[in-house]
C-alpha positions in Angstrom: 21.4 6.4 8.8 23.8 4.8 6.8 22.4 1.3 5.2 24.0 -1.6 2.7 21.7 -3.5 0.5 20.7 -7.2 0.7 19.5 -9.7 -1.7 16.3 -11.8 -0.6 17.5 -14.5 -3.1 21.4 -15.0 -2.6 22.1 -13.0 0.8 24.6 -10.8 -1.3 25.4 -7.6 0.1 26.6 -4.6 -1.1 26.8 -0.4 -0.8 24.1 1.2 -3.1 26.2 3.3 -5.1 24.1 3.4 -8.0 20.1 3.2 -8.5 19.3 -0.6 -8.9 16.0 -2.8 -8.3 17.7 -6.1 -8.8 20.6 -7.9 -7.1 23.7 -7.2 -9.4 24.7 -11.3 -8.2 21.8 -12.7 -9.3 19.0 -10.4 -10.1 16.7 -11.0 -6.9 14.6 -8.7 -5.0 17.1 -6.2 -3.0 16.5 -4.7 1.0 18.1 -2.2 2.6 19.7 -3.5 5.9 19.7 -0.1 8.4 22.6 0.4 10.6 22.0 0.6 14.5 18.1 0.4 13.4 17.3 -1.5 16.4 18.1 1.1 18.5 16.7 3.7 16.9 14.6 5.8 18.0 11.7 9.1 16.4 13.2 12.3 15.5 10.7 14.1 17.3 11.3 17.7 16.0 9.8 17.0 13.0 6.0 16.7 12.6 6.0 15.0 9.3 7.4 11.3 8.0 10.6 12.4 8.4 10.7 11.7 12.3 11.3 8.4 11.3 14.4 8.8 8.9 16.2 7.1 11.3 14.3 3.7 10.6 14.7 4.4 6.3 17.5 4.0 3.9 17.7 8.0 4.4 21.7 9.4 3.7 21.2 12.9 3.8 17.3 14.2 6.1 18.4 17.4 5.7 18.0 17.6 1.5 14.7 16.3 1.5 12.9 17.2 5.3 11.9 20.4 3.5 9.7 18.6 0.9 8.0 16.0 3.2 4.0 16.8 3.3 2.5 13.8 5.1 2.2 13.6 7.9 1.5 10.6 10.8 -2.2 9.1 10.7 -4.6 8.8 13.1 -5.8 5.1 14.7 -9.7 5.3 15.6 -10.4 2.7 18.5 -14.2 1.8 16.7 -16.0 0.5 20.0 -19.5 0.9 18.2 -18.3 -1.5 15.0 -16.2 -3.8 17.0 -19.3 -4.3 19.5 -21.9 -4.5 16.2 -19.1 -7.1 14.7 -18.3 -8.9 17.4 -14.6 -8.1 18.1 -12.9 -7.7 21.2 -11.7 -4.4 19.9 -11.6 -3.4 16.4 -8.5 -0.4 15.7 -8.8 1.3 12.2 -5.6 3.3 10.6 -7.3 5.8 9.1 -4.9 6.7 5.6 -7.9 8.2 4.4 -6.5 11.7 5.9 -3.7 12.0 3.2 -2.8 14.2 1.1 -3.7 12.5 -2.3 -6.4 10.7 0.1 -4.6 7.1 0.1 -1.5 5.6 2.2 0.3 5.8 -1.4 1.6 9.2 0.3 4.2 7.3 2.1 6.1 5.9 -0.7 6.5 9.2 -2.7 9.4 11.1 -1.1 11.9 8.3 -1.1 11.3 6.9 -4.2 12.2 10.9 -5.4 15.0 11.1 -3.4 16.6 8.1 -4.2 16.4 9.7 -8.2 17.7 12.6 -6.3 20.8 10.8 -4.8 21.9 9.0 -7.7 21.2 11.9 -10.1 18.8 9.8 -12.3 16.7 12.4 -15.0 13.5 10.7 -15.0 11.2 7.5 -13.7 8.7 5.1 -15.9 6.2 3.8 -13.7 2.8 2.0 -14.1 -0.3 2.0 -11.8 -3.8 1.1 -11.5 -3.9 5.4 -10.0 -3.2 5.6 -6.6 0.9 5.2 -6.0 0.8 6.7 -9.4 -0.8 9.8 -8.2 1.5 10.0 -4.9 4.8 9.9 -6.4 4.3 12.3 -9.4 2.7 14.5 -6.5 6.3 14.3 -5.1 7.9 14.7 -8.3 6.2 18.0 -9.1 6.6 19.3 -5.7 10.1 18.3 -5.6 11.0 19.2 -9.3 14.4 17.2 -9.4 13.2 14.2 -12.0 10.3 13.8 -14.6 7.7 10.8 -14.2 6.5 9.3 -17.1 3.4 7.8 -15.5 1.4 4.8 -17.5 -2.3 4.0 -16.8 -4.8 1.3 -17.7 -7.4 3.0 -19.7 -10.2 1.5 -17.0 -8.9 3.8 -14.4 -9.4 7.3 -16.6 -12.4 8.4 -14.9 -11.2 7.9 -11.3 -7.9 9.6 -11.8 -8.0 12.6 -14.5 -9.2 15.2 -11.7 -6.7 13.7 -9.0 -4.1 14.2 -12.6 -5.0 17.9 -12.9 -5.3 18.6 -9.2 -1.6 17.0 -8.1 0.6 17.1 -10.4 2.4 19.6 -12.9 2.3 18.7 -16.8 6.1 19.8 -17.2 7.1 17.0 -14.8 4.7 14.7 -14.9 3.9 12.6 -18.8 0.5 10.8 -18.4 -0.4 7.7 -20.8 -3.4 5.3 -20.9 -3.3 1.7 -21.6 -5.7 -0.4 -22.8 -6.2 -3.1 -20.6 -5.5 -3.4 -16.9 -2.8 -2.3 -14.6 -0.2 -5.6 -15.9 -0.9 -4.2 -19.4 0.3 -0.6 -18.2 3.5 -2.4 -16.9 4.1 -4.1 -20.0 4.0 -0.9 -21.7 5.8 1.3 -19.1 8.5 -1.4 -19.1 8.9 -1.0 -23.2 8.9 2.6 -22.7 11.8 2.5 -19.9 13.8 0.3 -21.9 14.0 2.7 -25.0 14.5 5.7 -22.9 17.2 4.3 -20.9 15.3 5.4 -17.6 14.4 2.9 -14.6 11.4 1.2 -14.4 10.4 1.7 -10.7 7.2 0.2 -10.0 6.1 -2.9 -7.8 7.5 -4.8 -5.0 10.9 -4.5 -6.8 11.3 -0.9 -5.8 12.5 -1.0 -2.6 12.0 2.5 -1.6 8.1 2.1 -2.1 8.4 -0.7 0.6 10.7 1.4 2.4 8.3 4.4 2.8 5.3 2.8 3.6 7.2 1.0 6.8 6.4 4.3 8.3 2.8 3.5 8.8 3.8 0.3 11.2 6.7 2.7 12.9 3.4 4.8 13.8 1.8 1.8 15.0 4.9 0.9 17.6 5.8 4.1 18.5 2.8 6.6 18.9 0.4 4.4 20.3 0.1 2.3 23.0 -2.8 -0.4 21.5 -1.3 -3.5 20.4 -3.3 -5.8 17.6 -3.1 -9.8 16.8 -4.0 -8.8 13.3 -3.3 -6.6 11.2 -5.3 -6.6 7.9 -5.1 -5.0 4.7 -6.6 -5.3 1.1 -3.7 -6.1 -1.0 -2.7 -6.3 -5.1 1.3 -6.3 -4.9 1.5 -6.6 -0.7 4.1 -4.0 -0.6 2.7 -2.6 2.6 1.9 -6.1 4.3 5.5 -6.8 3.8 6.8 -3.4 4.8 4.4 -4.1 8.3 6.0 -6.9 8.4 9.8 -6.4 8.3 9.6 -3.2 10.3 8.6 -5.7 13.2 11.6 -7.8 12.2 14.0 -5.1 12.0 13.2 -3.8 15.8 13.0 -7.6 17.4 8.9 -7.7 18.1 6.3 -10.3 17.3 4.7 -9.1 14.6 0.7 -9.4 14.6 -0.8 -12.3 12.3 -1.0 -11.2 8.5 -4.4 -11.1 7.0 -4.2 -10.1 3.0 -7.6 -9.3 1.7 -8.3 -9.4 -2.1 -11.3 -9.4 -4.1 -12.5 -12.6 -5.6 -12.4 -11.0 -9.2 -9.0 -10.9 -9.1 -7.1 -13.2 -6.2 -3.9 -14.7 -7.6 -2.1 -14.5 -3.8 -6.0 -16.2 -2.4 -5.9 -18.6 -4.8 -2.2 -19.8 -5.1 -2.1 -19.8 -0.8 -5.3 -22.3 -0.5 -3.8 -24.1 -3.4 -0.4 -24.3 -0.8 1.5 -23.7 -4.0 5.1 -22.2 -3.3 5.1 -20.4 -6.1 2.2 -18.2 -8.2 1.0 -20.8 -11.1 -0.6 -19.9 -14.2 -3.8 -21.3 -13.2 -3.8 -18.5 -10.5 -3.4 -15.9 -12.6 -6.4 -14.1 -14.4 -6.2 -14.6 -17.9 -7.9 -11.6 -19.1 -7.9 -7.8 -17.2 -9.9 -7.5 -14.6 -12.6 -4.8 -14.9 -15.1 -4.8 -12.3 -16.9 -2.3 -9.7 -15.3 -3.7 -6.8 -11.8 -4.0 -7.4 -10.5 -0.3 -8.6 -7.2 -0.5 -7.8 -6.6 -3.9 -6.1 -6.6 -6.4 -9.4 -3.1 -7.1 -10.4 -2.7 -10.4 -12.2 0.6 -11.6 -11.5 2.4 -10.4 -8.6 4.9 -13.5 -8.6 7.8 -12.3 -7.4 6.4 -11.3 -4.3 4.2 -14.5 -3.8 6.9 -16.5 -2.0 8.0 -13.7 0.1 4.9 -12.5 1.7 3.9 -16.7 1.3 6.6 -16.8 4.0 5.4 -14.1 6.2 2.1 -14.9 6.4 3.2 -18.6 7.8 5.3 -17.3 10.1 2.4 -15.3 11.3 0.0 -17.9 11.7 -1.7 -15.6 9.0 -4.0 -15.4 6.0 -4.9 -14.5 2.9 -8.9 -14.6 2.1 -10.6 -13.5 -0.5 -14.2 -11.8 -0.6 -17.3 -11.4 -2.9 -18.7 -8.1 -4.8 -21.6 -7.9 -2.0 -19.5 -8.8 0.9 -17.3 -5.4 -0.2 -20.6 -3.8 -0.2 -21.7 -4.7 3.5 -18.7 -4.0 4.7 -18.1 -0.2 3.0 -21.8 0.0 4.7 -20.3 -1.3 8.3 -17.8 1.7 8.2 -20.8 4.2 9.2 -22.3 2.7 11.8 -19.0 4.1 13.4 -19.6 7.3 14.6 -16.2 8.8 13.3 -16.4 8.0 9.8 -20.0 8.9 9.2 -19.2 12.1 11.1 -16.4 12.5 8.3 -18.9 11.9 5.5 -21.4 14.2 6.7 -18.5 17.2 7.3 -16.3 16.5 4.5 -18.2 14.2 1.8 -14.9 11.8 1.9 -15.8 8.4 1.7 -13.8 5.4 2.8 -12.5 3.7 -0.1 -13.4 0.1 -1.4 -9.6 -1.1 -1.0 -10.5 -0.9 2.9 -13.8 -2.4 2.6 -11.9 -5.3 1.3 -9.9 -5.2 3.8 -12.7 -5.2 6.7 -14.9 -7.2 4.8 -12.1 -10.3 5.2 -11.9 -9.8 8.6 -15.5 -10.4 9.3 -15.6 -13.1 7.3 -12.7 -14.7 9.4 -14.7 -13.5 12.6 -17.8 -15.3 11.3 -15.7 -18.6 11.2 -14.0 -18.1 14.4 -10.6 -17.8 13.1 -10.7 -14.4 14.1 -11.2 -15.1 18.0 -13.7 -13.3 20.2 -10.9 -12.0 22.2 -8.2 -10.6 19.6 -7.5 -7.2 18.9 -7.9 -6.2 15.0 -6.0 -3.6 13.1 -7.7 -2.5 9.8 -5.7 -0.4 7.6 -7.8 2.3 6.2 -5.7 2.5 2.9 -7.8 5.1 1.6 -10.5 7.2 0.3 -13.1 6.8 -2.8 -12.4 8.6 -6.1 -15.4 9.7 -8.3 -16.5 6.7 -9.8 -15.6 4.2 -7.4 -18.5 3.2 -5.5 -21.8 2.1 -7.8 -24.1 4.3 -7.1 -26.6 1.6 -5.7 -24.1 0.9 -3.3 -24.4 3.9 -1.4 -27.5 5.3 0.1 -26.3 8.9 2.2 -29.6 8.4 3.8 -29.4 5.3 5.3 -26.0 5.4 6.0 -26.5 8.4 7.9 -29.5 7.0 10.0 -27.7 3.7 10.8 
């Protein structure tokens, strides 16, 4: 499909005939703007992603279709936990079936192939592991653009065996960072500017946003359940927006939007009940945020996408909420009382991860206070499975879970 790209900030529009992040105008956040995308409809001969390349800022399906390994997701209807919780009926996305075991699966291919298009040598990007770990997957598959991949030193002992298991050393450069994941950007940021490569991490990179869109398109198209939430633990949003403008794009309501964090780290929580407009300093953790239940989602300072996903979540009627240490706990422990993901555990050993118990732990929490009505339908997304490390080991008891 062909596609122009918009700036969020000054409306400018223009053909993307270079790689870019930023609004050559004025330097604000850029969308692609589909042609004919409201008519669209799945490519149905493929079995992967790619049967929605109609929907994505996709030129040329044939020179990348070949490389696409993920593949749609199921949606568990959870009658046991939705009855034991309370809900009228509780729908879980389950992105714990991927490849690299999290929804981060979904923004690898196009962020490659946009390198691909525009003949760009190499990426610098930062993460806390898990969108890391999907797009150097694609890079080493793909072997068309290095990735020089920077981690906060906290996240070593989750990600070196996901490292040696998914990607290739002579495409993929590996670096730790002391600190936390905004310490890894700072540093991958320093790193892209001296090598002259783009920096592609974040809610600036459009095609990350772009990919994961295919989880809603799922949603809309392969199922026939519809939700008034949808809820998902969140550090940068990416995928809440992507939910989000997907139901835009197509002319539906889109459900409410619930945004999860923990309370260790909860700059979009805190800055929302605060009805600031804009993410403040005294929203912003001042020191890295190290703590058992937040692996992945602690980023300090996602202000530029603050006001945007602000926005969405008021049009909504939305949320953002944030939840304790031992209310991540309960809720990780609610997943197995649901017949399909102990049945998982006991066959495979995968364990849902504790980005999704955030995510179902603020949805109770909003059931307990009625905001979350008796009679709404909930979508959870699953984002993903455990990596060693984790879950604290006196979190998890195999022995009661399985005899829940």
């Amino acid at each position: 499909m062909d596609y122009m790209l918009h700036c969020l900030n000054c409306g400018f529009e223009f053909d993307e005939t270079s790689f870019c992040n930023a609004c050559p105008a004025c330097g604000g956040i850029i969308e692609p703007v589909i042609e004919g995308i409201k008519g669209a409809t799945p490519d149905w001969r493929y079995e992967t992603l790619m049967r929605y390349h109609r929907f994505l800022p996709i030129r040329s399906v044939e020179s990348i279709a070949g490389f696409e390994r993920t593949r749609p997701s199921p949606l568990i209807e959870a009658d046991v936990l939705a009855d034991k919780l309370g809900f009228h009926k509780l729908l879980l996305k389950d992105e714990t079936v991927m490849e690299t075991g999290t929804m981060k699966d979904r923004e690898g291919l196009l962020t490659i192939y946009r390198l691909m298009m525009h003949k760009i040598p190499g990426l610098v990007i930062a993460s806390s592991g898990n969108a890391g770990i999907s797009i150097a997957w694609y890079a080493s598959l793909m072997k068309k653009a290095r990735i020089f991949l920077f981690l906060p030193e906290c996240s070593r002992a989750r990600m070196d065996a996901a490292i040696q298991r998914f990607t290739s050393k002579d495409v993929v450069s590996v670096s730790y960072v002391e600190g936390s994941m905004d310490e890894a950007g700072d540093a991958a940021k320093e790193f892209a500017k001296q090598e002259g490569l783009p920096y592609g991490t974040g809610f600036r990179n459009y095609s990350r946003r772009e990919g994961v869109k295919t989880l809603a398109l799922e949603y809309l198209f392969e199922q026939d359940k519809r939700a008034d939430w949808y809820v998902q633990g969140v550090a940068g949003a990416l995928a809440v927006h992507a939910f989000y403008k997907v139901h835009q794009e197509l002319g539906l309501r889109c459900p409410k939007l619930l945004g999860v964090q923990p309370a260790a780290c909860s700059p979009f929580v805190d800055a929302y009940h605060d009805h600031a407009e804009e993410l403040g300093e005294k929203h912003i953790p001042g020191e890295p945020v190290v703590v058992p239940e937040a692996p992945v989602l602690k980023v300090r300072k996602p202000d530029e996408a603050y006001p945007i996903i602000k926005k969405e979540i008021d049009e909504t009627k939305g949320s953002f909420e944030k939840v304790s240490a031992d209310e991540i706990r309960q809720a990780l422990r609610c997943f197995y009382h649901e017949p399909y993901f102990l049945k998982k555990y006991q066959q495979s050993g995968i364990r849902v991860g504790l980005e999704a118990s955030t995510a179902l732990a603020g949805v109770i929490k909003l059931r307990e206070r009625n905001r979350v009505k008796a009679d709404e339908t909930v979508l959870v997304n699953v984002s993903g499975s455990a990596r060693p490390g984790d879950i604290p080991d006196d979190w998890w008891d195999a022995y009661e879970l399985c005899t829940c």
